[in-house]
C-alpha distance (Angstrom), angle and dihedral (degrees) to the residues before:
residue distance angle dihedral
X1 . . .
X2 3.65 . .
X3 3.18 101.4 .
X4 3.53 98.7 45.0
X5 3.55 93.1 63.1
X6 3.89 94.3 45.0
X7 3.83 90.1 56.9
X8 4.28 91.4 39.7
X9 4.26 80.3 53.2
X10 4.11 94.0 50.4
X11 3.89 89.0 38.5
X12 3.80 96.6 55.8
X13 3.94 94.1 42.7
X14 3.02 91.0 54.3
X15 3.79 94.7 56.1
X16 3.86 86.5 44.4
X17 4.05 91.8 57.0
X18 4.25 79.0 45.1
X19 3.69 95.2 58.1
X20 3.52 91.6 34.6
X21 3.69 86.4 57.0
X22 3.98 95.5 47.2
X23 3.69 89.6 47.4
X24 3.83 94.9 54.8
X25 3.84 84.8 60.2
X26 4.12 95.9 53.6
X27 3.84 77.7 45.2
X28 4.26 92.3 52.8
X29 3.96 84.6 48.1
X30 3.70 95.9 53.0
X31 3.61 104.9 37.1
X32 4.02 103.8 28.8
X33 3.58 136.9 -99.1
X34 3.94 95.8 -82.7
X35 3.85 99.1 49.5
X36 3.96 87.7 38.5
X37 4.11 84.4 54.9
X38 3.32 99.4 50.5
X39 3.79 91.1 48.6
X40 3.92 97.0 53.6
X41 3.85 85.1 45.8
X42 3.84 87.1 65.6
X43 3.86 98.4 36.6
X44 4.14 83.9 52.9
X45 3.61 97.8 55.3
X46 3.89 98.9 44.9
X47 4.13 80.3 46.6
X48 3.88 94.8 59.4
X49 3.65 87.9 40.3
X50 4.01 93.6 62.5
X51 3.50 92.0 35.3
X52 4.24 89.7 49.2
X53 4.56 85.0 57.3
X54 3.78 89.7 34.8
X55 3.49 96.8 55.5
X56 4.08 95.9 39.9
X57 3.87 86.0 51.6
X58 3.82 88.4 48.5
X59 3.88 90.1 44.2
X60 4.03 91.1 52.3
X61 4.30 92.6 40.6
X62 3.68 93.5 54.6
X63 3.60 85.9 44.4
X64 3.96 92.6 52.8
X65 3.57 90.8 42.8
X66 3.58 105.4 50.3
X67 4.26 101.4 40.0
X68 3.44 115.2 133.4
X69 3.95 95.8 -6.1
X70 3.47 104.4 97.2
X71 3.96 110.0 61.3
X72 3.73 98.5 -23.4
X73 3.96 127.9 -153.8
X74 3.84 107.7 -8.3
X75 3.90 115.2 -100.2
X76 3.71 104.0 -148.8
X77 3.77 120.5 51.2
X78 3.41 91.7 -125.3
X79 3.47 90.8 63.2
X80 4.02 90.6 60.9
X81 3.97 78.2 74.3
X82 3.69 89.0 54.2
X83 3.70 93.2 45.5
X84 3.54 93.2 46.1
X85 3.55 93.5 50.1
X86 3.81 90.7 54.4
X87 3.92 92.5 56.3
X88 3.63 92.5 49.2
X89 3.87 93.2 52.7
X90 3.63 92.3 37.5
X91 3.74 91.9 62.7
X92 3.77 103.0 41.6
X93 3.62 89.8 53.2
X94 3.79 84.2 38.3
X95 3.52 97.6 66.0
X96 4.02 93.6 35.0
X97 3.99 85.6 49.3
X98 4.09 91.8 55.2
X99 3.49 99.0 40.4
X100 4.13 96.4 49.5
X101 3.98 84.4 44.0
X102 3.66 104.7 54.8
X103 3.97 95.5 36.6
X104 4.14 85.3 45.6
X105 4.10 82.9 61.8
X106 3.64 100.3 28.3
X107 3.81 94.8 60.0
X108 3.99 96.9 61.3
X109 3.66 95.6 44.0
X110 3.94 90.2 44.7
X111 4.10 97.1 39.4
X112 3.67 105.3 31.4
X113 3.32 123.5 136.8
X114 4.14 117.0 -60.8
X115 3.63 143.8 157.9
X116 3.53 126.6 -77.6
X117 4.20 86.4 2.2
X118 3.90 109.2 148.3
X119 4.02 100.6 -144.2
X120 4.15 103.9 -120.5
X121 4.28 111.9 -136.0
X122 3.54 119.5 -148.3
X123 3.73 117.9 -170.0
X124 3.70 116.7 168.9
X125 3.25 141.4 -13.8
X126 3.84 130.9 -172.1
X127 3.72 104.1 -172.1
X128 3.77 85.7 52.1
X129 3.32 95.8 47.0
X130 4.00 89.3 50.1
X131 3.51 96.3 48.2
X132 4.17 101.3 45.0
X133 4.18 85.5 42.7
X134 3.84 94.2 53.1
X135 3.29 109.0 31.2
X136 3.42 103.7 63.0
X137 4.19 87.6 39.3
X138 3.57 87.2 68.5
X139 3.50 98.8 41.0
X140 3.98 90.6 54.0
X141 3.38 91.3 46.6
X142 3.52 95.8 58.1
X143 3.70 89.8 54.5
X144 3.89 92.1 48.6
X145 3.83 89.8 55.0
X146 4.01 95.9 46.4
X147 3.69 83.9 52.9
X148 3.84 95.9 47.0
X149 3.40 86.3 52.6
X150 3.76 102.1 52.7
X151 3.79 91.8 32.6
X152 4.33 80.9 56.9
X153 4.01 84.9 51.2
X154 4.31 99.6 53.2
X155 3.94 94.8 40.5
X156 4.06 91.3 34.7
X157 3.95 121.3 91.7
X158 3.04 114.8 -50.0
X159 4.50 122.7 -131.8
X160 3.34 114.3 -84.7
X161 3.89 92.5 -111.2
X162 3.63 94.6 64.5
X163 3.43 123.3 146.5
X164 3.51 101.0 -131.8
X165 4.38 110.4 -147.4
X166 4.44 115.4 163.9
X167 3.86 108.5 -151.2
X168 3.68 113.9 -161.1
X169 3.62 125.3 -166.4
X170 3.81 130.6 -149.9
X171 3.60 137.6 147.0
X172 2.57 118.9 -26.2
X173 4.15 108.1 -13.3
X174 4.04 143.0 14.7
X175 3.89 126.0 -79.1
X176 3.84 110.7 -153.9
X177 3.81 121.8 -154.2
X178 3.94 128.9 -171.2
X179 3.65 124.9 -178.2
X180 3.56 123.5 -115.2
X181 4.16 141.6 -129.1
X182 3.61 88.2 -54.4
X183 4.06 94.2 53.7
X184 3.76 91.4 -126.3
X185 3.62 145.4 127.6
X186 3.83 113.0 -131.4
X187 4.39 110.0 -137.4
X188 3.80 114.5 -108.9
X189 3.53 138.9 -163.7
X190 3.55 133.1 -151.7
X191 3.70 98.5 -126.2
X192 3.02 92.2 55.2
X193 3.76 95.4 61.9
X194 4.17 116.9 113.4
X195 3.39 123.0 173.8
X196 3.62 92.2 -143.7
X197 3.66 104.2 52.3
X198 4.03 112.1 9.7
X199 4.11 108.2 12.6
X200 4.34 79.9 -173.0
X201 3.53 103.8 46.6
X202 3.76 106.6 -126.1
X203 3.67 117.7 -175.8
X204 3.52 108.0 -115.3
X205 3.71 101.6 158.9
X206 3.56 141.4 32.3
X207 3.76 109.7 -85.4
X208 4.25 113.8 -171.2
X209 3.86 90.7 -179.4
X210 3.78 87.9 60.7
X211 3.83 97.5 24.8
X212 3.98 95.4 -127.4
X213 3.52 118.3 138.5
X214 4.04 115.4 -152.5
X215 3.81 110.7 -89.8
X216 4.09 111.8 -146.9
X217 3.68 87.9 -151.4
X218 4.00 94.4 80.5
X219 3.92 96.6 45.5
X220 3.69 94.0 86.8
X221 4.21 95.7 33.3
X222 3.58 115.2 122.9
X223 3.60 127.2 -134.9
X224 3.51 126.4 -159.7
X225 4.18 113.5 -174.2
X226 3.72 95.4 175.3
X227 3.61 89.9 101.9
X228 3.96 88.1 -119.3
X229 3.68 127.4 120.1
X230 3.86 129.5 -159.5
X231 3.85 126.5 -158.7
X232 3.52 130.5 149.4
X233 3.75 137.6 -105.6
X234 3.77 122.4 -89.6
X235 3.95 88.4 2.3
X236 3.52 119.6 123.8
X237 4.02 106.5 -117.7
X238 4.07 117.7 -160.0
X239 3.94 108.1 -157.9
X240 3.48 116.0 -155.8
X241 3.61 104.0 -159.7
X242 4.50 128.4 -155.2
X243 3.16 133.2 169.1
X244 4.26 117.3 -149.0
X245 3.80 94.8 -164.8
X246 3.80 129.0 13.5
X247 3.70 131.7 -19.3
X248 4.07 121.3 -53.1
X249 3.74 137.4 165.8
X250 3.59 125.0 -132.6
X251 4.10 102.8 -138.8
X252 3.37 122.7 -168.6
X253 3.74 112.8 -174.9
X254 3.64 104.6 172.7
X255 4.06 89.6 43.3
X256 4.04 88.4 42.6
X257 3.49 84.7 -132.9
X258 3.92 131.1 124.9
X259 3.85 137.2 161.7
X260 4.04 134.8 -177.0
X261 4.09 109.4 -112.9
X262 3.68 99.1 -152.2
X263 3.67 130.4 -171.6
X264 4.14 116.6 -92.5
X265 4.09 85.1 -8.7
X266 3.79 112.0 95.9
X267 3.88 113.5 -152.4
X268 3.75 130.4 -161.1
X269 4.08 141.0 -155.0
X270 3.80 132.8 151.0
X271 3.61 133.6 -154.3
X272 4.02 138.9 177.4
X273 3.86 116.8 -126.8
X274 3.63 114.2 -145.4
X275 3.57 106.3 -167.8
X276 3.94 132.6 33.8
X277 3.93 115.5 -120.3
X278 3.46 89.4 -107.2
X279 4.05 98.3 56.5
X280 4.24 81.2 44.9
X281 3.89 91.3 55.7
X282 3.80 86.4 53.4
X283 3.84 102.5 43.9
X284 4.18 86.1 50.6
X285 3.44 99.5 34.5
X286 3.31 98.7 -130.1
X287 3.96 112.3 129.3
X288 4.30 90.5 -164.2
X289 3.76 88.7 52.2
X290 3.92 113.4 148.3
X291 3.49 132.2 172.9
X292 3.79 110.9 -123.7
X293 3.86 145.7 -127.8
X294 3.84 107.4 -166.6
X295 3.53 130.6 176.7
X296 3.19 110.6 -117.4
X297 3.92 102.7 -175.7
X298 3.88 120.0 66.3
X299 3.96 100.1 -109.0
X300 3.46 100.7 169.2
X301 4.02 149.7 -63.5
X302 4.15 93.3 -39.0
X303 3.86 84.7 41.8
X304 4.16 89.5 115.4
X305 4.04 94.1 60.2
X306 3.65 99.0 47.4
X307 3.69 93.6 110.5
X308 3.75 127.7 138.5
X309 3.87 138.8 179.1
X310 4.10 134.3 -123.5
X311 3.72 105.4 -154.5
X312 3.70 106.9 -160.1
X313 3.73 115.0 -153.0
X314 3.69 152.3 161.8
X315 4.04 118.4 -65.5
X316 3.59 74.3 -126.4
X317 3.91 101.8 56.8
X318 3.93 84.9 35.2
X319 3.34 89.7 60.3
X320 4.38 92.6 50.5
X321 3.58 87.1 46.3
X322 3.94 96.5 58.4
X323 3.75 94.0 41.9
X324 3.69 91.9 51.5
X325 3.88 88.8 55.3
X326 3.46 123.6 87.3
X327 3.74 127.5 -145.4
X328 3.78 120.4 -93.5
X329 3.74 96.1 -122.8
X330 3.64 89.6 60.5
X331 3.54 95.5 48.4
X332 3.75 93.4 56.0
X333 4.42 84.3 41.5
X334 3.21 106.0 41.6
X335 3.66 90.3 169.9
X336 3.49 94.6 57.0
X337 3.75 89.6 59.0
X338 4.60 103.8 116.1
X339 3.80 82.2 -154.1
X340 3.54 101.9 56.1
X341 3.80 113.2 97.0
X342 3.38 123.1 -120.1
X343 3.81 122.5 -111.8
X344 3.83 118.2 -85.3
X345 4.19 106.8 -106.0
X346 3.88 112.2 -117.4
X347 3.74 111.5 -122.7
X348 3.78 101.1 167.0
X349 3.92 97.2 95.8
X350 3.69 90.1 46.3
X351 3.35 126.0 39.1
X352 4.13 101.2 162.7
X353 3.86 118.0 84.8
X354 3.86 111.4 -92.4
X355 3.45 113.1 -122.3
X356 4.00 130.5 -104.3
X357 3.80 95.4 -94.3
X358 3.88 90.0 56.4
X359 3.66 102.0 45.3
X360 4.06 87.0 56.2
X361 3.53 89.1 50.3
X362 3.52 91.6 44.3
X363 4.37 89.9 50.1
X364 3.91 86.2 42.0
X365 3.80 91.9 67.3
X366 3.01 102.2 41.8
X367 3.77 96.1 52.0
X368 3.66 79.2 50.6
């Protein structure tokens, strides 16, 4: 209810300072341009006064209002860096923003147009000129080389403890990839790619028409194409990031991080989560918290439901998770799968013992 009345308030003084406005010109008619001048003159300063305290009080409201409710306390430690950056930027251009704002409405109210007022001409400057030129050079390039440095920290080597997870976008969602008991990636090629069977294309066979020969490396990858990713909590986590299509951005919100995934061009970043998804749902009270993967590069008509999830866990529980996956290759050959057991031998047409010649042919094909 509010609300309501805060917008009915802004709505009807806004119709005032309309009247007010249409009125001054019946005035100009009646009185003469000169008088009718002088008048508005006055009207105008005491306007950019009010709006000069409105504004600051609007300025500190939506400040009030909106702390902490947006994105929170950063979830990666790297992000601190972001954060921090943020607060320094915010208040340099703070202080430049209030001090330009009240002097731009200060000066009509306090030099409008008077009697008897000589009108003071300023032409140039060169101290001025100096100081508002280099000042704020040096100040932006201090910000420029804080963020080259952090920037040189996310897409820099990652430690050697890294959990190491490729994310792969396509239209319209995210293909996760985590290397196996060998702690290698197998090669892929884009032919090679079928949404049935292998959405990356990993080269599991010898191909002459392409010239690949199968690489060992990606028969025990796995491939998760649920859009969800899981790493563990204060692990460092190295993304290698694809793209299988177009052009897509890997946002991370909650991590403050985010990264282009660009066809044929792998990029990198790494980032530290500090708190599990469950420890997040409790400190925002919000039981369907997630942690999200957002596009954040307009790839096309489904562009607004390419969403995914990080779900940050337990070394433990990250550790359940992998060994209840199975690797890619198997998925796609089920029959190459060791573990799978073989099918039960029908013995209800024939209930007298074969003889030797076809148990050996029976053995021979299956060795086969």
């Amino acid at each position: 209810m509010s609300t309501y009345f805060v917008i009915a308030v802004i709505v009807l003084v806004f119709v005032v300072i309309f009247q007010i406005a249409k009125a001054s010109e019946y005035v100009s008619i009646l009185k003469g341009e000169e008088k009718a001048r002088k008048q508005n003159n006055k009207i105008n300063g005491f306007l950019m006064i009010a709006f000069l305290f409105l504004g600051l009080i609007g300025v500190f409201y939506c400040h009030e209002i909106l702390k902490g409710r947006i994105l929170g306390e950063s979830a990666s430690v790297e992000g601190e860096k972001v954060d921090e950056m943020l607060y320094i930027t915010t208040v340099v251009c703070g202080i430049v923003f209030f001090i330009t704002q009240i002097l731009l409405f200060w000066f009509p109210y306090k030099y409008q147009e008077k009697e008897n007022t000589k009108v003071f001409f300023f032409p140039h400057n060169n101290k001025l000129e100096v100081f508002w030129t280099v000042v704020p050079a040096i100040a932006l390039s201090v910000l420029v080389v804080i963020g080259l440095r952090n920037w040189f920290i996310f897409t820099g080597e990652a430690p050697k403890n890294a959990l190491v997870v490729e994310i792969t976008g396509k239209q319209f969602g995210w293909i996760m990839r985590y290397p196996g008991k060998d702690n290698q990636f197998g090669k892929k090629y884009f032919r090679n790619i079928d949404d049935a069977s292998n959405t990356l294309g990993l080269i599991w066979a010898d191909n002459a028409e392409f010239n690949q020969k199968a690489d060992p490396a990606s028969y025990d990858d796995i491939v998760d194409n649920s859009s969800t990713m899981y790493v563990v909590k204060n692990r460092p986590v190295k993304l290698i990031i694809n793209s299988r299509d177009v052009i897509h951005d890997v946002g991370l919100p909650h991590f403050r991080m985010k990264m282009d995934a660009v066809p044929g061009t792998p990029t990198t970043l790494w980032f530290t989560p500090k708190f599990t998804t469950s420890e997040m749902k409790e400190k925002t009270g919000n039981a369907n918290f997630e942690y999200e993967i957002a596009c954040d590069q307009i790839c096309g008509n489904g562009h607004y439901s390419m969403k995914g999830i990080i779900k940050v866990v337990s070394q433990a529980s990250y550790d359940e998770y992998q060994r209840m996956q199975k690797p890619y290759y198997l998925t796609a050959f089920p029959e190459k799968d060791p573990s799978a057991a073989p099918p039960a031998a029908d013995t209800s047409k024939n209930t007298t013992a074969p003889n030797k010649g076809v148990v050996e042919g029976t053995v021979n094909k299956t060795l086969h």
